[in-house]
CHARMM-style PDB file with segment names, atoms N, HN, CA, C and O in Angstrom:
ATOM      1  N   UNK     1     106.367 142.642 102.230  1.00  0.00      PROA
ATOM      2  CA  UNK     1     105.009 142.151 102.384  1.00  0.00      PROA
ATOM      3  C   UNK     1     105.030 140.887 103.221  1.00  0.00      PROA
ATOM      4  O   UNK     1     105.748 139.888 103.184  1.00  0.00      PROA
ATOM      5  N   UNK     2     104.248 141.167 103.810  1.00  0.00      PROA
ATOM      6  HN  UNK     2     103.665 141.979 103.840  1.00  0.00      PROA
ATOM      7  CA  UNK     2     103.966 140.055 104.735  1.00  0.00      PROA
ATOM      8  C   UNK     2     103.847 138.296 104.161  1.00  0.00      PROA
ATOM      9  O   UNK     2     102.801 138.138 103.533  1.00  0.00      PROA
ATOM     10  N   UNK     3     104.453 137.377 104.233  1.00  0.00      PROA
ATOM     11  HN  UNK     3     105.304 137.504 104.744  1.00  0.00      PROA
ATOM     12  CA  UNK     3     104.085 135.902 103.809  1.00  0.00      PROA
ATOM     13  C   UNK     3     102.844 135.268 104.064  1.00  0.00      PROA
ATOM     14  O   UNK     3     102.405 134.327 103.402  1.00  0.00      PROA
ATOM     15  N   UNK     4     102.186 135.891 105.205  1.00  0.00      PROA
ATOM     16  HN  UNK     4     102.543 136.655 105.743  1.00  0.00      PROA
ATOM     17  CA  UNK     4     100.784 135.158 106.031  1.00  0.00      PROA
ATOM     18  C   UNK     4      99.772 135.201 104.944  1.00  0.00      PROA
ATOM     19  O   UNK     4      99.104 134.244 104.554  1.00  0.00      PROA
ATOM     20  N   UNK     5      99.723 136.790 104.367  1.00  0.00      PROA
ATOM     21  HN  UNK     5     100.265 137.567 104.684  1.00  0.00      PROA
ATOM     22  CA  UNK     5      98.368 136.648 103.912  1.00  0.00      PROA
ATOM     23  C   UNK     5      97.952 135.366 102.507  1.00  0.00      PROA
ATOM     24  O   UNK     5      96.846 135.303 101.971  1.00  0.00      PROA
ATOM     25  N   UNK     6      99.168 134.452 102.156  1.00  0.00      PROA
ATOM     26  HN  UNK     6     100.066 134.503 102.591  1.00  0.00      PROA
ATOM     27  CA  UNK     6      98.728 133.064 101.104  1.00  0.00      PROA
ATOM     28  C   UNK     6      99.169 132.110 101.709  1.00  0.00      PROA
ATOM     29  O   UNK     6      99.422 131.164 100.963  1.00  0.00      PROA
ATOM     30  N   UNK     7      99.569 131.789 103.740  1.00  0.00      PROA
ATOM     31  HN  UNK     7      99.364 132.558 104.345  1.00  0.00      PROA
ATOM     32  CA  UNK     7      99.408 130.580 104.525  1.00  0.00      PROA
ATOM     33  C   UNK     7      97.989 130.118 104.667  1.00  0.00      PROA
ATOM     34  O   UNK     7      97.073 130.939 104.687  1.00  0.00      PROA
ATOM     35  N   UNK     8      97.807 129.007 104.752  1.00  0.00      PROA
ATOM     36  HN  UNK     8      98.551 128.339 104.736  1.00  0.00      PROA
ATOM     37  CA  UNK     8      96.853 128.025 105.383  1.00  0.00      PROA
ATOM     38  C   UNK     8      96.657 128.164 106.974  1.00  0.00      PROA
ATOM     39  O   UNK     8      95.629 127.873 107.585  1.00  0.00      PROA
ATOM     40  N   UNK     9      97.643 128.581 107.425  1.00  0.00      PROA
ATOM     41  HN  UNK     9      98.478 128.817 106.929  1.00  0.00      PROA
ATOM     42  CA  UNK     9      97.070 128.840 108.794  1.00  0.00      PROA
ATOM     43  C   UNK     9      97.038 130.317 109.255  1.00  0.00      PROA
ATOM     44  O   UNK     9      97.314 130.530 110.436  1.00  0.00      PROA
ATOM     45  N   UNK    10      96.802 131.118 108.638  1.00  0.00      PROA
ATOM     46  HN  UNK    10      96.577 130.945 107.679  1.00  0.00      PROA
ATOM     47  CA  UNK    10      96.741 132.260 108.795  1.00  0.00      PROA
ATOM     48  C   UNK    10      95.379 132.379 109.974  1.00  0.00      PROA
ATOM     49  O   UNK    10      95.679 132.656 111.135  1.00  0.00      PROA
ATOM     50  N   UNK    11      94.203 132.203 109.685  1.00  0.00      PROA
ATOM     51  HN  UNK    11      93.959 131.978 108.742  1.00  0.00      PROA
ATOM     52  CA  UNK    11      93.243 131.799 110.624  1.00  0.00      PROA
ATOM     53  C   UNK    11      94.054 131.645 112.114  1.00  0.00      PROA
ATOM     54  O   UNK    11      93.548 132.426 112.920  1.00  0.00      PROA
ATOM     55  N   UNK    12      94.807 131.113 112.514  1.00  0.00      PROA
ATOM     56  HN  UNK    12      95.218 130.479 111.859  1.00  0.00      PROA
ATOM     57  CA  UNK    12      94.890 129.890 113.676  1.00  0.00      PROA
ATOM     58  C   UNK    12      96.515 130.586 114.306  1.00  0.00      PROA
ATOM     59  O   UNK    12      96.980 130.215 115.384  1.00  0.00      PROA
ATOM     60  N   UNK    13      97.065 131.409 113.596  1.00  0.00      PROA
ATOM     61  HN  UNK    13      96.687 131.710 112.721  1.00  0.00      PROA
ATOM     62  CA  UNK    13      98.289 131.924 113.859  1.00  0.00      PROA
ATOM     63  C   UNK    13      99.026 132.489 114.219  1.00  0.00      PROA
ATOM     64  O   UNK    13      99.656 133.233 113.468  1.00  0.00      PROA
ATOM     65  N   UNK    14      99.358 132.374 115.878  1.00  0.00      PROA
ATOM     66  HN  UNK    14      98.846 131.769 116.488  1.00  0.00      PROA
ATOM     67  CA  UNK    14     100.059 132.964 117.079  1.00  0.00      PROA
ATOM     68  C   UNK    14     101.064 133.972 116.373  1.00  0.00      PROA
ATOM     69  O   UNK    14     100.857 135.171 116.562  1.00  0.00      PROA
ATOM     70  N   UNK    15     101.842 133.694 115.792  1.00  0.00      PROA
ATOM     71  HN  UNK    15     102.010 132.720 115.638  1.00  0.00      PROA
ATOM     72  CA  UNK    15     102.846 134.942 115.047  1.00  0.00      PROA
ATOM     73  C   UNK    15     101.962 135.850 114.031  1.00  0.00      PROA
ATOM     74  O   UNK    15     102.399 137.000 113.993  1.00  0.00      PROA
ATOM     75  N   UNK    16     100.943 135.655 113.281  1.00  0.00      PROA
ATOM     76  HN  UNK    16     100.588 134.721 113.312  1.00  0.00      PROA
ATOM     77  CA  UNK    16      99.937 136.449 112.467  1.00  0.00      PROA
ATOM     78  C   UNK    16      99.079 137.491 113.593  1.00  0.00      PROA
ATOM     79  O   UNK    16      98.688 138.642 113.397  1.00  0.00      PROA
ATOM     80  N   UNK    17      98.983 136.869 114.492  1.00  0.00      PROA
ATOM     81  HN  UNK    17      99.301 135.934 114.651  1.00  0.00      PROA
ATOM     82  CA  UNK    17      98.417 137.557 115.099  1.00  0.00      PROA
ATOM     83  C   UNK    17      98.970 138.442 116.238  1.00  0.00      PROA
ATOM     84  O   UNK    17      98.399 139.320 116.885  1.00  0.00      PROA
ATOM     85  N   UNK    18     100.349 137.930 116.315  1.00  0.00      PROA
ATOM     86  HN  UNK    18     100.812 137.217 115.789  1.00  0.00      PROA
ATOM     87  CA  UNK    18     101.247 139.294 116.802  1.00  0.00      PROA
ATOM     88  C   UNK    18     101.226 140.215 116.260  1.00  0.00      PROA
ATOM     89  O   UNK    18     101.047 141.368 116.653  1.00  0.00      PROA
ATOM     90  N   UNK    19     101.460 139.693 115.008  1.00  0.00      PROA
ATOM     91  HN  UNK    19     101.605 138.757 114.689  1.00  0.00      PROA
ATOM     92  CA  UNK    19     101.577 140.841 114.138  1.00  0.00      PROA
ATOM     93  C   UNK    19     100.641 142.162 113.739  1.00  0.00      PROA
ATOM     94  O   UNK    19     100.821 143.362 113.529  1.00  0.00      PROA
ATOM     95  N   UNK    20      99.343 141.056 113.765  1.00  0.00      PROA
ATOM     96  HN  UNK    20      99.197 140.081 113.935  1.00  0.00      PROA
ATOM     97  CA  UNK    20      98.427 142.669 114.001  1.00  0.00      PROA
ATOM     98  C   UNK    20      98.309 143.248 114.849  1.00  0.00      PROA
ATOM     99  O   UNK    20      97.777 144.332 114.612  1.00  0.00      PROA
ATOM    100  N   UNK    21      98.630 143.019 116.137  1.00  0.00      PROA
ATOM    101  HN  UNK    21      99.061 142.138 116.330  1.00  0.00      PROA
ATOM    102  CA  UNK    21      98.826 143.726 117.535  1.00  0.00      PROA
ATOM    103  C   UNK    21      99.413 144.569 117.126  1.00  0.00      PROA
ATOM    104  O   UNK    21      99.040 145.736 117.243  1.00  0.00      PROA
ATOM    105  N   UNK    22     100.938 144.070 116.289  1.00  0.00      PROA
ATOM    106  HN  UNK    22     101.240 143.121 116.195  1.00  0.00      PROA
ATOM    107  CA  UNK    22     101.707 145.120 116.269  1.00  0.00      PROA
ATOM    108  C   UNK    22     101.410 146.912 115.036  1.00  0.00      PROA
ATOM    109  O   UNK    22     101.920 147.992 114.738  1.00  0.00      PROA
ATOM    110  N   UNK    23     100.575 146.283 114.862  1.00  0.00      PROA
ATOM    111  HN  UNK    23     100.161 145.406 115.104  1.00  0.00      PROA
ATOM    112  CA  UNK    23     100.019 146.957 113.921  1.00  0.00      PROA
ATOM    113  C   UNK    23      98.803 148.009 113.965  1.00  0.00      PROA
ATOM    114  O   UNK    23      98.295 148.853 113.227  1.00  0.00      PROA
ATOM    115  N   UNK    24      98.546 147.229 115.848  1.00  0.00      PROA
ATOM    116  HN  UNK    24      98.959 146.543 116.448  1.00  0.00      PROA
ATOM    117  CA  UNK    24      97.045 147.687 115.805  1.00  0.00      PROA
ATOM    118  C   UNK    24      96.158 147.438 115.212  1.00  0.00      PROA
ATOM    119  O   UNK    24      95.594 148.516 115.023  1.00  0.00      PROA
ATOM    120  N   UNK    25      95.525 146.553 114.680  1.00  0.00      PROA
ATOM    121  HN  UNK    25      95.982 145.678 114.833  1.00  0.00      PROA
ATOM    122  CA  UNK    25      94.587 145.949 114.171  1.00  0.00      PROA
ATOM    123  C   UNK    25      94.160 145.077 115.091  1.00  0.00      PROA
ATOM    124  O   UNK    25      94.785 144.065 115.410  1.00  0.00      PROA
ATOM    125  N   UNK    26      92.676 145.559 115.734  1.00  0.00      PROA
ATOM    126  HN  UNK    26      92.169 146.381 115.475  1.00  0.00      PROA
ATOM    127  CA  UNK    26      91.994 144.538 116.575  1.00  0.00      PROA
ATOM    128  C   UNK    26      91.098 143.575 115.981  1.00  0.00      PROA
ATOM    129  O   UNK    26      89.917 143.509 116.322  1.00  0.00      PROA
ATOM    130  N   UNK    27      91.615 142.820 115.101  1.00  0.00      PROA
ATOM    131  HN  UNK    27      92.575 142.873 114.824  1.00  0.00      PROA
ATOM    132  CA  UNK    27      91.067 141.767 114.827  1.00  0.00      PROA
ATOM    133  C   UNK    27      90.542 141.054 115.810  1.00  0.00      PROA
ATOM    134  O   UNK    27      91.523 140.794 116.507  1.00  0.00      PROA
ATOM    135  N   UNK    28      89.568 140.549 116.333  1.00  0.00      PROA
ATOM    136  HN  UNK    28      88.771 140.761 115.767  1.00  0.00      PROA
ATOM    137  CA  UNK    28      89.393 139.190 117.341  1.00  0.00      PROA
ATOM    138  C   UNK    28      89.549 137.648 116.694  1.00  0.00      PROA
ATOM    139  O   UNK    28      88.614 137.175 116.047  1.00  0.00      PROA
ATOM    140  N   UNK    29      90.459 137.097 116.851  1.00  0.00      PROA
ATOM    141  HN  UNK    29      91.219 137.482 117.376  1.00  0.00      PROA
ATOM    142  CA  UNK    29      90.630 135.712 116.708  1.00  0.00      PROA
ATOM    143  C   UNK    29      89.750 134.824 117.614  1.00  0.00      PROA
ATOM    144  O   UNK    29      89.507 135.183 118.767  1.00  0.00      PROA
ATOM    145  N   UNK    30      89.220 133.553 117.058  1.00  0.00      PROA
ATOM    146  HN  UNK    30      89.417 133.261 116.122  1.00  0.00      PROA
ATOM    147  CA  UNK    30      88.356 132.900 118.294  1.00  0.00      PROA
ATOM    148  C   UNK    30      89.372 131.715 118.548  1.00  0.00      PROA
ATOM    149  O   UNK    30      89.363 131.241 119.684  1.00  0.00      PROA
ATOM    150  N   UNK    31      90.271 131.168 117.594  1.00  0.00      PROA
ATOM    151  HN  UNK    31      90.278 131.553 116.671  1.00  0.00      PROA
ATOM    152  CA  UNK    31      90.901 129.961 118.312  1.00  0.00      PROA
ATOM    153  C   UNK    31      92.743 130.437 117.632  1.00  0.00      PROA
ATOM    154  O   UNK    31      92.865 130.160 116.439  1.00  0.00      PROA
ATOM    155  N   UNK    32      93.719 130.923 118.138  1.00  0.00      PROA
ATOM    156  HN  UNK    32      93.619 131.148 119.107  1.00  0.00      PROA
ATOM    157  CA  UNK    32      95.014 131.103 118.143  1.00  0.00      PROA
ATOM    158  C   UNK    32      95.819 129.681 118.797  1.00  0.00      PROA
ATOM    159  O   UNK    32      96.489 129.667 119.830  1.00  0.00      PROA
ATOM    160  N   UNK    33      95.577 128.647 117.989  1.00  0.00      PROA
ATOM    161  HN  UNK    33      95.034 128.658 117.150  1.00  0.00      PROA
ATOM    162  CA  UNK    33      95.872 127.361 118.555  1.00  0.00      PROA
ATOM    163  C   UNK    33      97.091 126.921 117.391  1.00  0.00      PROA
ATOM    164  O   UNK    33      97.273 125.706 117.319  1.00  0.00      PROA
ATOM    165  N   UNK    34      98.004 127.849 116.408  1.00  0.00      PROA
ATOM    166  HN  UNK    34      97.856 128.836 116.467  1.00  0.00      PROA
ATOM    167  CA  UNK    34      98.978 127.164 115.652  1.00  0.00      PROA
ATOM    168  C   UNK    34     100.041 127.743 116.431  1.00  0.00      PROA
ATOM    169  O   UNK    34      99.803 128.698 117.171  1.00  0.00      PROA
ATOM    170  N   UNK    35     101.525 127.104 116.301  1.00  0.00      PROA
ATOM    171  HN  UNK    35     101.718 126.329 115.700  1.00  0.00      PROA
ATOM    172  CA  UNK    35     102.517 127.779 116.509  1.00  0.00      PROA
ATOM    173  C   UNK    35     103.389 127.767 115.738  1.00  0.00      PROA
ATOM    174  O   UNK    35     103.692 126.586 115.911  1.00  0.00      PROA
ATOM    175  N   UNK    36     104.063 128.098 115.015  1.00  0.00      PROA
ATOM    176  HN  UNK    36     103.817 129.057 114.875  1.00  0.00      PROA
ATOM    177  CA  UNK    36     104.912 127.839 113.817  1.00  0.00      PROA
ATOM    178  C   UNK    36     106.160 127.843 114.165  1.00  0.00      PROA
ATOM    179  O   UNK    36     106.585 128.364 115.196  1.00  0.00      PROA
ATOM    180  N   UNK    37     106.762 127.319 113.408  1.00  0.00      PROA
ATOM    181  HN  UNK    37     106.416 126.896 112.570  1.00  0.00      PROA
ATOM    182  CA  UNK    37     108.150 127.200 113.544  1.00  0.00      PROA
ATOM    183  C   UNK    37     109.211 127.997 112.697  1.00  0.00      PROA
ATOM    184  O   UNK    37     109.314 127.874 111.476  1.00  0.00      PROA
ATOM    185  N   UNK    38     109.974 128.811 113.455  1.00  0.00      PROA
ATOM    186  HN  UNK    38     109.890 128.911 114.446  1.00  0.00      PROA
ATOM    187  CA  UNK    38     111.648 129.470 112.809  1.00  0.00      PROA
ATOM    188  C   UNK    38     110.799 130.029 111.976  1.00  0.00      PROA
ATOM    189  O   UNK    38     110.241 129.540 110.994  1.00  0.00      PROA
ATOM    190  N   UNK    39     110.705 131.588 112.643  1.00  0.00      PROA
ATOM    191  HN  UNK    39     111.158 131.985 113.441  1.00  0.00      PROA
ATOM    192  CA  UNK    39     109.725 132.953 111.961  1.00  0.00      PROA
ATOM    193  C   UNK    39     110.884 133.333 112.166  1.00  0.00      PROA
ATOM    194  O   UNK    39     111.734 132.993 112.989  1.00  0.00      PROA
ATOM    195  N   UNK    40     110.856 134.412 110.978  1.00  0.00      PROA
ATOM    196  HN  UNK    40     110.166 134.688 110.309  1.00  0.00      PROA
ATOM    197  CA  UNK    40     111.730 135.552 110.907  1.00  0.00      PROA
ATOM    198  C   UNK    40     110.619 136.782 110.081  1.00  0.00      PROA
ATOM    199  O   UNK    40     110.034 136.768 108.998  1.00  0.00      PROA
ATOM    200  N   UNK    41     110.705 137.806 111.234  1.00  0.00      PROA
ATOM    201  HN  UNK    41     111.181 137.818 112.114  1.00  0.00      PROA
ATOM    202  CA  UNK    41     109.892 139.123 111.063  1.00  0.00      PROA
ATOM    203  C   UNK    41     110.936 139.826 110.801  1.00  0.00      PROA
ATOM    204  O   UNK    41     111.985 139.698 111.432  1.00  0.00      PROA
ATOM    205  N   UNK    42     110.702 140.982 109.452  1.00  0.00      PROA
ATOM    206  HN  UNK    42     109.850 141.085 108.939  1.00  0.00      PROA
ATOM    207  CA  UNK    42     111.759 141.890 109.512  1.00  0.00      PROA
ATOM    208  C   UNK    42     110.592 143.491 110.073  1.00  0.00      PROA
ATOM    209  O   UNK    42     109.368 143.541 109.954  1.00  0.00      PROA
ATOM    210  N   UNK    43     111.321 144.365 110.535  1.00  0.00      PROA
ATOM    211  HN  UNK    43     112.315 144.324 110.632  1.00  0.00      PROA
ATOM    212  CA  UNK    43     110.585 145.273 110.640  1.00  0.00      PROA
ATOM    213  C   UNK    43     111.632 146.371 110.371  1.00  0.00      PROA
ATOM    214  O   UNK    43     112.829 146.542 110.601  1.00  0.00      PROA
ATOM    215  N   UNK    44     110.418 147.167 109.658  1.00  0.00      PROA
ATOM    216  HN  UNK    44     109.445 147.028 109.472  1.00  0.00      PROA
ATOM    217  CA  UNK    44     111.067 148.387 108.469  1.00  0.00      PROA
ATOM    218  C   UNK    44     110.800 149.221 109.637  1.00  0.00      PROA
ATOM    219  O   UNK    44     110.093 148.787 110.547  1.00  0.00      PROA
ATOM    220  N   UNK    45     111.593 151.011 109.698  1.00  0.00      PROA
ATOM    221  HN  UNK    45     112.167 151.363 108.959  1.00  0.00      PROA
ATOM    222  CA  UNK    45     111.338 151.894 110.402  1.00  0.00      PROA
ATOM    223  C   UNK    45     111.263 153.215 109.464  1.00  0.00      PROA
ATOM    224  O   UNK    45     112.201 153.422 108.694  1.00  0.00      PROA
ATOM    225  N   UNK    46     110.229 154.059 109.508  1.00  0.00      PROA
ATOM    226  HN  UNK    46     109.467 153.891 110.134  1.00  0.00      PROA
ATOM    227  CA  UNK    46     109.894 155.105 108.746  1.00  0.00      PROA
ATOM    228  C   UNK    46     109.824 155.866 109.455  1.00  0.00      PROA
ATOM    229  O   UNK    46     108.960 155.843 110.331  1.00  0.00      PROA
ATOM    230  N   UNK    47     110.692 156.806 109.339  1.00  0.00      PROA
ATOM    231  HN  UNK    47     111.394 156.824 108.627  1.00  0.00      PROA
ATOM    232  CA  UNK    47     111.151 158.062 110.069  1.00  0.00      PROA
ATOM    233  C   UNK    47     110.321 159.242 109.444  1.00  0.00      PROA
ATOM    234  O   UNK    47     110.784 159.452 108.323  1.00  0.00      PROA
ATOM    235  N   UNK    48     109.444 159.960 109.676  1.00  0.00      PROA
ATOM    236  HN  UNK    48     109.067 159.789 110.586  1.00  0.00      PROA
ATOM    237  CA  UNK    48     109.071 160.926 109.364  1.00  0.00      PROA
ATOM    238  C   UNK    48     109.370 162.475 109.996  1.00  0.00      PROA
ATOM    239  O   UNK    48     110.366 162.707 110.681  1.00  0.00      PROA
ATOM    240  N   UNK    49     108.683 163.162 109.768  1.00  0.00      PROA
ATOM    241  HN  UNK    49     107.874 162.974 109.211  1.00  0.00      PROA
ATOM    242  CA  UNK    49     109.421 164.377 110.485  1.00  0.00      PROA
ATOM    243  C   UNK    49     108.995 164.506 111.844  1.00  0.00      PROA
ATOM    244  O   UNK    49     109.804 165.009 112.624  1.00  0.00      PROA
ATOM    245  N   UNK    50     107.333 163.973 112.483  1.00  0.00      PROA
ATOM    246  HN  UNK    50     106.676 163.565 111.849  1.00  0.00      PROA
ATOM    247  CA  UNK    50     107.126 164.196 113.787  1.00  0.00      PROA
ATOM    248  C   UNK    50     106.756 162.600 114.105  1.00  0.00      PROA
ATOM    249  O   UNK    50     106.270 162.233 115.176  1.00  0.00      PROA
ATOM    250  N   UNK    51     107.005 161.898 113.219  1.00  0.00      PROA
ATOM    251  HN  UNK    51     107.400 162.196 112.350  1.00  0.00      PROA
ATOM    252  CA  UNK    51     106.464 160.174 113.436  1.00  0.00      PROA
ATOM    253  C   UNK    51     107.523 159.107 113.383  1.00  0.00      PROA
ATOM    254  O   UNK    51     108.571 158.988 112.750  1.00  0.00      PROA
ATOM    255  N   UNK    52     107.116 158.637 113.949  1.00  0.00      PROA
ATOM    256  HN  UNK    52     106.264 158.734 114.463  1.00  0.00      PROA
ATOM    257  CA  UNK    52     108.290 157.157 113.882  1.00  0.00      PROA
ATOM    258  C   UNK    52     107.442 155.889 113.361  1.00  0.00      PROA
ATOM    259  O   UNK    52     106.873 155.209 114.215  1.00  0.00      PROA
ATOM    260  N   UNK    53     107.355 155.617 112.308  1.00  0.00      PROA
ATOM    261  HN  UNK    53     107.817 156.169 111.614  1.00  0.00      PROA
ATOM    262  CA  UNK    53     106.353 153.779 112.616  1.00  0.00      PROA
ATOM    263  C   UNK    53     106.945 152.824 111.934  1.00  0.00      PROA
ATOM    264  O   UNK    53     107.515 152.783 110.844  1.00  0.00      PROA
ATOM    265  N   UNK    54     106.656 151.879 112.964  1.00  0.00      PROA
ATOM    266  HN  UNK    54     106.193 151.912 113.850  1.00  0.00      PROA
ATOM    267  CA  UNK    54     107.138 150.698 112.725  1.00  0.00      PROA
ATOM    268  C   UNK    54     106.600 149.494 111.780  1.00  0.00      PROA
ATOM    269  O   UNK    54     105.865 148.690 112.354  1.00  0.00      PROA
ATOM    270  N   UNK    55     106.926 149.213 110.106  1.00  0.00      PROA
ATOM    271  HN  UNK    55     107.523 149.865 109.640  1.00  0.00      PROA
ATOM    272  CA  UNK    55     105.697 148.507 109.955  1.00  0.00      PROA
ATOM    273  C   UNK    55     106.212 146.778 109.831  1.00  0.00      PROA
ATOM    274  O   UNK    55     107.010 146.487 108.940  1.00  0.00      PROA
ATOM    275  N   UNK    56     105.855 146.029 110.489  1.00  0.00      PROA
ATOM    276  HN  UNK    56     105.207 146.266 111.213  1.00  0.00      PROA
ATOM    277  CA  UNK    56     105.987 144.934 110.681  1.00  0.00      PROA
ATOM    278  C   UNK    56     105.332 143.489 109.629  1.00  0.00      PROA
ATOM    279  O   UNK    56     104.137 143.212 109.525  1.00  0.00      PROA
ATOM    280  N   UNK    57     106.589 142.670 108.886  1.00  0.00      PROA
ATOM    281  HN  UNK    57     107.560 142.895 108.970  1.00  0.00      PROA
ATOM    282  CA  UNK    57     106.278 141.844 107.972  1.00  0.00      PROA
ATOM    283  C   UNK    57     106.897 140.276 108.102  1.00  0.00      PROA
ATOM    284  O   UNK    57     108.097 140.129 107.872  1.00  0.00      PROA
ATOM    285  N   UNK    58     106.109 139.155 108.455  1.00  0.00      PROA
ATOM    286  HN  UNK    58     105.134 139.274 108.642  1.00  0.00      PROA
ATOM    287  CA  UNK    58     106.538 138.064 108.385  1.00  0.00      PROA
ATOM    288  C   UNK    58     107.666 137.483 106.832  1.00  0.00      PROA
ATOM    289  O   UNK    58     107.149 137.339 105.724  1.00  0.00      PROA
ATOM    290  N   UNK    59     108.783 137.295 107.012  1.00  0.00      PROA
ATOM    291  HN  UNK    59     109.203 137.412 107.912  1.00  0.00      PROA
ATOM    292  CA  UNK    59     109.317 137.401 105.620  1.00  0.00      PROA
ATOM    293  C   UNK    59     109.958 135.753 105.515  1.00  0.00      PROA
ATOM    294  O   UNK    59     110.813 135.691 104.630  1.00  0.00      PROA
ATOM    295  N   UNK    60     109.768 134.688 106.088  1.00  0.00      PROA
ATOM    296  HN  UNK    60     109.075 134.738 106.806  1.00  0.00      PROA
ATOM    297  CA  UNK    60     110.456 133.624 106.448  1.00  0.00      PROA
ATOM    298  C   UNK    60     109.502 132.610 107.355  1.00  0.00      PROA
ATOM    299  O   UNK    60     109.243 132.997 108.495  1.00  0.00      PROA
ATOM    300  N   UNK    61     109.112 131.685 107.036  1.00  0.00      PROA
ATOM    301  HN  UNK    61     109.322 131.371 106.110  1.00  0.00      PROA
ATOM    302  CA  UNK    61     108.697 130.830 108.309  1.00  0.00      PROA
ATOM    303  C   UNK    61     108.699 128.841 107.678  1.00  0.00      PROA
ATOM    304  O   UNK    61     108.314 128.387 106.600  1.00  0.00      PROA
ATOM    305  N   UNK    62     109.096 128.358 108.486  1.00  0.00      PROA
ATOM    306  HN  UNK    62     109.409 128.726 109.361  1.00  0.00      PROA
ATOM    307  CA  UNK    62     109.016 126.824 107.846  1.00  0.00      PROA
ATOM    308  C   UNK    62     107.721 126.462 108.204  1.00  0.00      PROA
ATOM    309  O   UNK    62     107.273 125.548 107.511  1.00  0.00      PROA
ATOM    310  N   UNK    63     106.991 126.882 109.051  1.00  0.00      PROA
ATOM    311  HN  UNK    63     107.355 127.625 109.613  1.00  0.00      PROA
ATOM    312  CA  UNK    63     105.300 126.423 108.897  1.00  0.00      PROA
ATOM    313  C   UNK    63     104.339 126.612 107.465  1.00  0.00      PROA
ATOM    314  O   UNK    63     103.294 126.027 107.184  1.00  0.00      PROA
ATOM    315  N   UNK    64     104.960 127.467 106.813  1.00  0.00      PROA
ATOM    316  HN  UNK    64     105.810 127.943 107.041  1.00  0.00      PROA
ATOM    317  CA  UNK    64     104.128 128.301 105.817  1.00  0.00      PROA
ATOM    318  C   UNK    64     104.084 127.657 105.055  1.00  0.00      PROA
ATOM    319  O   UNK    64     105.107 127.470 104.395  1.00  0.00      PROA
ATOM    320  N   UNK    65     102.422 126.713 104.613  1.00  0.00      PROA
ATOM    321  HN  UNK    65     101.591 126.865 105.148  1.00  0.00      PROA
ATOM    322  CA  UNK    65     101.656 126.218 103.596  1.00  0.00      PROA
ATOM    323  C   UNK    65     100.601 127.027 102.706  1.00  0.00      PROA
ATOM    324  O   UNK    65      99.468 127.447 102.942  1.00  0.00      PROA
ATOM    325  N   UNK    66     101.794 127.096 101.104  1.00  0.00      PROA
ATOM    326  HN  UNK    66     102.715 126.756 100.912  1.00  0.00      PROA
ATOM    327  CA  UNK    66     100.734 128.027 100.530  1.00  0.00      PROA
ATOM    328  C   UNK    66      99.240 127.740 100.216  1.00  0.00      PROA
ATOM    329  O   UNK    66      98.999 126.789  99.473  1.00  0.00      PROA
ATOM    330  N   UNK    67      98.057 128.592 100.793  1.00  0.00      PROA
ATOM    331  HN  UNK    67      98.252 129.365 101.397  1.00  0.00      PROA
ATOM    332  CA  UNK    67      97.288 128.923  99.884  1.00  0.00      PROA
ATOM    333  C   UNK    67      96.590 130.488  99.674  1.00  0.00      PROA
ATOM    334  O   UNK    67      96.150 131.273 100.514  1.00  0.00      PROA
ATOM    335  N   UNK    68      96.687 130.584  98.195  1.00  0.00      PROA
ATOM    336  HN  UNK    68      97.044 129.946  97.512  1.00  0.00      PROA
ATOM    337  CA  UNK    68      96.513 131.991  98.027  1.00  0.00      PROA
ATOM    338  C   UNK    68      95.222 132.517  98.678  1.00  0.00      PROA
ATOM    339  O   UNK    68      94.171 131.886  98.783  1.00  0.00      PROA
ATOM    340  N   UNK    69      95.401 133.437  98.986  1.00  0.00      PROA
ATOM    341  HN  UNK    69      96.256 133.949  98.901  1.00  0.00      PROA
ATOM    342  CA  UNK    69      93.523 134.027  98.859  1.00  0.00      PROA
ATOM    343  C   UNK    69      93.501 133.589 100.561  1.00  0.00      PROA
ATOM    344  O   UNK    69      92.780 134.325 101.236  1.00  0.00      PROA
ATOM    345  N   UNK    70      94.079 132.683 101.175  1.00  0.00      PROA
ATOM    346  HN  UNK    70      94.665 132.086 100.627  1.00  0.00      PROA
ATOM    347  CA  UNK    70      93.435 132.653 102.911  1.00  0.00      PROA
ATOM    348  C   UNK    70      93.053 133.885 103.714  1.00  0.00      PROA
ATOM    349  O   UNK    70      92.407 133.808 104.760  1.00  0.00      PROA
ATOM    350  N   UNK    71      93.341 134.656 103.354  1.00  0.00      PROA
ATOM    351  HN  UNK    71      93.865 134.718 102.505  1.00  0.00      PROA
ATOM    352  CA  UNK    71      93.450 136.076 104.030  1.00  0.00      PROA
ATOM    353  C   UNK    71      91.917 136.802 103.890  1.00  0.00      PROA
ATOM    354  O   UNK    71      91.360 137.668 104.566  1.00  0.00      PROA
ATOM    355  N   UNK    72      91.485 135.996 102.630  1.00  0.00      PROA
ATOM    356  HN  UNK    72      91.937 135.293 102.081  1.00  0.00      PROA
ATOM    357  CA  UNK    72      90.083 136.741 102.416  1.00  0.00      PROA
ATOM    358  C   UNK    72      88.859 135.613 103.309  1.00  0.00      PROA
ATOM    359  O   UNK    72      87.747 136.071 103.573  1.00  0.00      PROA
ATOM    360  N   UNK    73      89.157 134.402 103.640  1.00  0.00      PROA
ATOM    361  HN  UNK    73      90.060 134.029 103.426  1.00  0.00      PROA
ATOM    362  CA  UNK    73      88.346 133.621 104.413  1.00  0.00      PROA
ATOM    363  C   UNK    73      87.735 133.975 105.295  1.00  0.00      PROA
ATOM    364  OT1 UNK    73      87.035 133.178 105.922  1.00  0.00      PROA
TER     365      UNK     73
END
């Protein structure tokens, strides 16, 4: 599971918001003005029989200030 969704800067967050790219999720962000420091993304690979997907999870970052619930803001 992803770490972003109980950061404080989840809103504002150049690597959060890779991440839904990577995901496909067109969220529109209006200001991507944080950058965080020493991310580590792990990404799982699920092999299915005609699918490949990739699902992508922030698991590590020294920017990351908890608060729960940011994700619903």
């Amino acid at each position: 599971m992803c770490i972003c969704v109980n950061c404080r800067h989840i809103s504002k967050c150049q690597t959060y918001f890779f991440i839904e790219q990577q995901h496909k999720f067109d969220k529109k962000k209006n200001c991507i003005t944080f950058i965080p420091n020493n991310n580590l993304i792990q990404i799982n690979i699920k092999n299915n029989v005609n699918n490949i997907i990739f699902d992508w999870d922030l698991i590590e970052c020294l920017s990351f200030v908890e608060k729960p619930g940011s994700w619903l803001i």
